[in-house]
N, C-alpha and C positions, 0 to 999 in steps of 0.2 A: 582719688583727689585728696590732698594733704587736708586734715581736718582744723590745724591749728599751723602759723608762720612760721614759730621756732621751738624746741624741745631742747631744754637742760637736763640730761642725765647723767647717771648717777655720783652725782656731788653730793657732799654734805650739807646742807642747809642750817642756816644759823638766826633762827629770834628771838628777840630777848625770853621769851618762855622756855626755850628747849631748843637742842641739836638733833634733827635726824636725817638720815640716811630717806634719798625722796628725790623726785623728779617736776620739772616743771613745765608747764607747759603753756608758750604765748600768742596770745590773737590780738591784734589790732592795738597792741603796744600794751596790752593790761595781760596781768598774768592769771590765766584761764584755768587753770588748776591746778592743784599739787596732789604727786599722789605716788604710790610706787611705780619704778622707772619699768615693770613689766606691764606696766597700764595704762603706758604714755600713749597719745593718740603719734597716728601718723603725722608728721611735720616738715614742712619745706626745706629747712635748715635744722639739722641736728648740733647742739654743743655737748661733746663727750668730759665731761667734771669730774674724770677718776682720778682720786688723789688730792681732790679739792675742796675747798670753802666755799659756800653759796652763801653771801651777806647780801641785804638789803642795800643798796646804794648810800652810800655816805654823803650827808647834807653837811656844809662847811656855810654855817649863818654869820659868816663873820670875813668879808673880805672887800675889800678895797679895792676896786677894780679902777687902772686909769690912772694910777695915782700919781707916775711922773710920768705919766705918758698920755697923751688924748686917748680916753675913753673908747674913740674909735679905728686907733691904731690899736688899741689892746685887748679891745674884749678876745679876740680869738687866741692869741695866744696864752691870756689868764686863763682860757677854762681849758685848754687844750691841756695844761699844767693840772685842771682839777681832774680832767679826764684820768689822765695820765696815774694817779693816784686813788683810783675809784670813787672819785664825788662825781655822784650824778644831780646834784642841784645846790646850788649857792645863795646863801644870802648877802645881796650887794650895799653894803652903805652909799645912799646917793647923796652928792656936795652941793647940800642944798646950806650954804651956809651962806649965800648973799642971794641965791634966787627962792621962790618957794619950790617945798617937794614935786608939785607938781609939773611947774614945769619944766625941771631937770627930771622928772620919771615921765616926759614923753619922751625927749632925749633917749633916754638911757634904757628904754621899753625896744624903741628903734634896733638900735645896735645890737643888743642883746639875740633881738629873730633876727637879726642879717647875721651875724656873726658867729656868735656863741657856739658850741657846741654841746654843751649839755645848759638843763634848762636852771631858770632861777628865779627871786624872788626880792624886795627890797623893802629897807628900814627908810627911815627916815631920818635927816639931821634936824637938828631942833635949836635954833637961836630966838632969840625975843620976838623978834620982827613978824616971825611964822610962827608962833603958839597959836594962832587964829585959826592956822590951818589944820589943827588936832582932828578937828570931827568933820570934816571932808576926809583925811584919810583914808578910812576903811572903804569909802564908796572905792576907789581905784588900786584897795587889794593890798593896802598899808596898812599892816596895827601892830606897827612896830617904830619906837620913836629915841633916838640915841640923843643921849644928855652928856655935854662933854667935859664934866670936873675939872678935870684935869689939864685944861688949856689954859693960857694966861701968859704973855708978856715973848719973848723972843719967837721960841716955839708957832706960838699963835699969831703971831703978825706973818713969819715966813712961810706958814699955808694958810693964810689970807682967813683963818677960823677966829668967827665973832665971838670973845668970851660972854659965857651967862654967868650969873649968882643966881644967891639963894631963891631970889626969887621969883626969877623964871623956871628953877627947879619947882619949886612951889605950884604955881599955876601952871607949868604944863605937868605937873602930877596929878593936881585935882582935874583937869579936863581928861586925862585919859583913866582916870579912877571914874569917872561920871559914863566913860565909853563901855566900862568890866570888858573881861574877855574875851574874846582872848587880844584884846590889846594890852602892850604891856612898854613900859618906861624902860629904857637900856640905858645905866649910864658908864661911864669913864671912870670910875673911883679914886681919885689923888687928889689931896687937899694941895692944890698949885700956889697958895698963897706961901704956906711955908717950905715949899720946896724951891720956889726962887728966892726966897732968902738964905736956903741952904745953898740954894746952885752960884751964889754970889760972894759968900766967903770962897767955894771951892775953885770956881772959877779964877777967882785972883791970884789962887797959889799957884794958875799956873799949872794945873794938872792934864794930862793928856792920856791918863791911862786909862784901860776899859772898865776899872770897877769904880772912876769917879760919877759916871753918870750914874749909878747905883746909888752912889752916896749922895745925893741929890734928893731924892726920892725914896726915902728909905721908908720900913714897911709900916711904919706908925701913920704915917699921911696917907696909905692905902685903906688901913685901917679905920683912922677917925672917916675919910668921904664915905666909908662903906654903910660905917654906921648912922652917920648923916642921913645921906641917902635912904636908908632902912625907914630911919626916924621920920623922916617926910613922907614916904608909903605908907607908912603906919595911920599916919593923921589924913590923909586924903585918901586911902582907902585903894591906894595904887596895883597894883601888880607889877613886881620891880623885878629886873632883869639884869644884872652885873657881870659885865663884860670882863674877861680875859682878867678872869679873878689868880692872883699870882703867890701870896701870902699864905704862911702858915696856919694863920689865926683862920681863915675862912669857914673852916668845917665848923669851929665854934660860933664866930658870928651868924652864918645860917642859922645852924641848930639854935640860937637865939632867938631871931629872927622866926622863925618859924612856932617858935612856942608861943612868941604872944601875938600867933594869927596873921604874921603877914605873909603874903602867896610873892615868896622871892626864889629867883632862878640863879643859879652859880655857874657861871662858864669859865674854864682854862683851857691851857693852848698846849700842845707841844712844849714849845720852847722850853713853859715853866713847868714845864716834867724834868727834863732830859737837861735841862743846863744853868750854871750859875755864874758868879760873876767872883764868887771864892776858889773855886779851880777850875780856869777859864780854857778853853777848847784854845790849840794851839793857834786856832782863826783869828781870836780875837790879840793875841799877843802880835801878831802881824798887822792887824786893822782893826784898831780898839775901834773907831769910830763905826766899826758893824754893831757895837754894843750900846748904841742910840736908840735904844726904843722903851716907849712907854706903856704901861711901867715898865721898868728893869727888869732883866734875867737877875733872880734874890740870892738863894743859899741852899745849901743841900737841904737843911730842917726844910725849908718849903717846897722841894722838890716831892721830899719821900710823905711829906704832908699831904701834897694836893693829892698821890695816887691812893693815899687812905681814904681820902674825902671822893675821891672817882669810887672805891674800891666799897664805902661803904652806904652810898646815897646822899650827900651831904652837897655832894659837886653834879650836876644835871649833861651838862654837854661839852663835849671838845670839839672846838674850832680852831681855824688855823690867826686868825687877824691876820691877812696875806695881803700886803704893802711891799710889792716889790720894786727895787734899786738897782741900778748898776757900784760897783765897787768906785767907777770917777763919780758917779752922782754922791754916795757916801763921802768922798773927799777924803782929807787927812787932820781934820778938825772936828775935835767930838763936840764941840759946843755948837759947831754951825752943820752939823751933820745930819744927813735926812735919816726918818725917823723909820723903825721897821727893820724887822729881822728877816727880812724878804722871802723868798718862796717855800712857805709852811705848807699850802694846800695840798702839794702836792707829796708831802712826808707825813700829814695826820694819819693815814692810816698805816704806813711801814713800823713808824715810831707805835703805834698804839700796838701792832700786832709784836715787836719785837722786843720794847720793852716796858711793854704792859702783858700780854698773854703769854708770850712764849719764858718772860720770868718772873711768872705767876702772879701779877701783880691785880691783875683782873682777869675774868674768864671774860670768853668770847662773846656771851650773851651779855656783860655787862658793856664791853664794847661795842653790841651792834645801839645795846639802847643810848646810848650816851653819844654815840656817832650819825645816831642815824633814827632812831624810834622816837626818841625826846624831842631832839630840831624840829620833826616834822610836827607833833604833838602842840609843842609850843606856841610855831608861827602859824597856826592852823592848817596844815598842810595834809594831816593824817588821814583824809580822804583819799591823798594818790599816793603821799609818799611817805618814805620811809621804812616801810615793811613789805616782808614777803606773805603776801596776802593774797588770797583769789581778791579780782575787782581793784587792785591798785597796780600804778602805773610800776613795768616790768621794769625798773631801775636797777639793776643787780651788778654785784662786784665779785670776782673769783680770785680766792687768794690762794695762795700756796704757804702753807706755814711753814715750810724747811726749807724755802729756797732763800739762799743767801745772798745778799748784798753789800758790794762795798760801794759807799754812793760817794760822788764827785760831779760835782757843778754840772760837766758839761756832759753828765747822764741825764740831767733831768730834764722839763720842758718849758719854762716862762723864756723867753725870748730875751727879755730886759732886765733878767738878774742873775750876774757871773757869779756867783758863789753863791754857798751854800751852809749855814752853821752846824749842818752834817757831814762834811768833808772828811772822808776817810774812815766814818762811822761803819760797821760792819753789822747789818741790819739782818735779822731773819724771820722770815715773814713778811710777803710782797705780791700786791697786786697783779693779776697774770690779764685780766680780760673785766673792760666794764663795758656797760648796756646801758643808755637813755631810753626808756619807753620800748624794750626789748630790740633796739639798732644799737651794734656793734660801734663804742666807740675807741677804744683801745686797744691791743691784742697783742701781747708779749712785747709791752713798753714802744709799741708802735702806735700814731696815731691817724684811726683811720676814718672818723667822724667827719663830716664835713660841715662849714657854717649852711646858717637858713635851717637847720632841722629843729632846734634847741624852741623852747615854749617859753613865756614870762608865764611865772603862775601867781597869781593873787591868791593870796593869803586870806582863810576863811575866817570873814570880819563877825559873823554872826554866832 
């Protein structure tokens, strides 16, 4: 009689401590031991890993699920895309921007077990109306609260988002600074006030090309909300979380930050690895208005910046902010154009393994921690996930680091976004097989998970 459901051997195994050569072995969706692959208990299903990578499943805390689409048209084919690219659990921003969080996260709890394919986890939006709702959150598995700077005036009327100031940043900092953590402030960092008086001279000339919405938003107004934002942690005693941090300055303002005591988290994306708006992917010369998202893809300085700040602890986690579009929902007007550089989820880890490890940009182990060890860490989750650990959930991704790729749109998996800002990109280093709770949900870019298996996980409040 099989002593354990399934055996991974001999694959390399990767966490942030150390790489070795080991075998694994799963019962009841928790992984049951590691140990040499001559020591593996017998198993129902054996996975043969020669030649391979054994990572911890990749958490992408940072995605938009639903977002021109009903929520429950989409949830399956957004995670099928997370699948598809080794994230075995997501964190959903829920559009609690006219209802409370709560009760768009019975909504969105629903869909998630019908649908989903791999499991996940949610923040909360935060407008004046619901700062009440701070300290109910964590009773239903929330302690995570997104602050949106950087909304105000066009943008925010056409997705129906209530602007706050300073002083809703204010008092929902000191009620989740009263909560400690691991609850923590996520905000938007763009000072909006003077970038629609930049967006209003540029707009009038009349420009239609992809690096005027850059020039809208330039990196000073990243800059000053950051330090704002810091500045308010500071005095209420916050735990501050800065989303889809894009700028060069960032490893500095951290490392600032951080010397006079305040407990702040740095996240960037792909995007603002891999691309910028000074020599723009031949995509955006064909459809500037793909280059609508906030912030901007910046400059090379902030490209090769952010992989220093990944590269030397300064920057905590990559996420994808996955906001996917059709090319007619982008249209052919960058001013009125939807926002989002659409299906990232499913390229965080290609991009991180091809060009972050494979040209030396970071080793593997700083990859599983920033992909995968940190997320979980953060939104309290390191109980199941993120590591390869006896006693946490068998979440795991197999990579191939020499198998090559040329990626094009209609390779990849979101249902509701024709392109891609990696089109044509020659990628090396690429997911071959991921596992939710040791069930097979992808396997050689095939996807074979089905909805109803996927878990909401509440987020450890205490």
């Amino acid at each position: 009689m099989s002593q354990v459901d399934l055996v991974i051997k001999n694959g390399t195994v990767v966490t942030p401590g150390g790489i070795i050569s080991a075998g694994i072995a799963i019962k009841d969706g928790k992984i049951a031991a590691i140990m040499d692959n001559d020591l593996l208990p017998e198993a129902e299903k054996t996975i043969n890993a020669t030649g391979k990578h054994v990572l911890p499943g990749i958490i992408d805390p940072h995605v938009h699920y639903g977002y021109k689409h009903p929520i429950e048209d989409a949830m399956q084919g957004d995670t099928e895309a997370a699948a598809a690219g080794g994230v075995t659990t997501f964190g959903h921003f829920l559009r609690s921007y006219t209802k409370s969080p709560a009760t768009v996260m019975e909504n969105d709890k629903k869909v998630l077990e019908e649908k989903a394919i791999v499991d996940g986890f949610f923040h909360a939006m935060m407008v004046n109306e619901f700062i009440h709702d701070i300290p109910n959150c964590p009773e239903a598995g929330i302690n995570s609260f997104k602050f949106l700077m950087g909304y105000k005036g066009p943008q925010a009327e056409a997705m129906g988002i209530v602007p706050i100031d300073d002083g809703v940043l204010y008092e929902g900092f000191r009620q989740i600074g009263e909560l400690g953590r691991p609850a923590w402030a996520m905000v938007h960092a763009e000072n909006i006030d003077i970038s629609l008086v930049i967006r209003k001279k540029i707009e009038a000339e009349g420009r239609q090309d992809f690096p005027a919405w850059n020039d809208t938003r330039p990196r000073f107004v990243e800059e000053e909300a950051m330090r704002r934002a810091i500045f308010i942690a500071k005095v209420t005693n916050c735990p501050l979380y800065i989303v889809h941090c894009t700028i060069a300055e960032t490893a500095q303002i951290i490392a600032e930050a951080r010397a006079q005591g305040v407990e702040v988290i740095a996240e960037t994306c792909p995007q603002y690895l891999t691309h910028s708006s000074e020599y723009p992917d031949p995509i955006f010369d064909k459809h500037p208005t793909l280059g609508n998202v906030n912030p901007p893809l910046r400059d090379k300085e902030s490209n090769e910046k952010l992989w220093e700040g990944l590269r030397d602890g300064w920057i905590d986690v990559v996420a994808s902010d996955y906001a996917p579009a059709t090319l007619e929902q982008k249209g052919n007007d960058i001013w009125k154009a939807v926002m989002g550089v659409g299906n990232i989820t499913e390229m965080i880890l290609p991009v991180m393994l091809s060009e972050g490890v494979n040209k030396g940009r970071i080793t593997l182990e700083r990859l599983v921690e920033v992909c995968s060890y940190n997320p979980a860490k953060i939104f309290g989750l390191s109980d199941r996930k993120g590591k390869i650990a006896v006693g946490a959930d068998a979440d795991i991704v197999l990579v191939d680091l020499e198998k090559k790729v040329r990626v094009t749109a209609d390779m990849l998996h979101c249902p509701h976004c024709d392109w891609t800002i990696y089109e044509g990109w020659d990628i090396k280093g690429w997911p071959t097989m991921t596992l939710v709770r040791g069930n097979v949900v992808m396997e050689d870019g095939n996807i074979v998970g089905k909805p109803g298996n996927a878990q909401y996980i509440p987020c450890n409040c205490k």
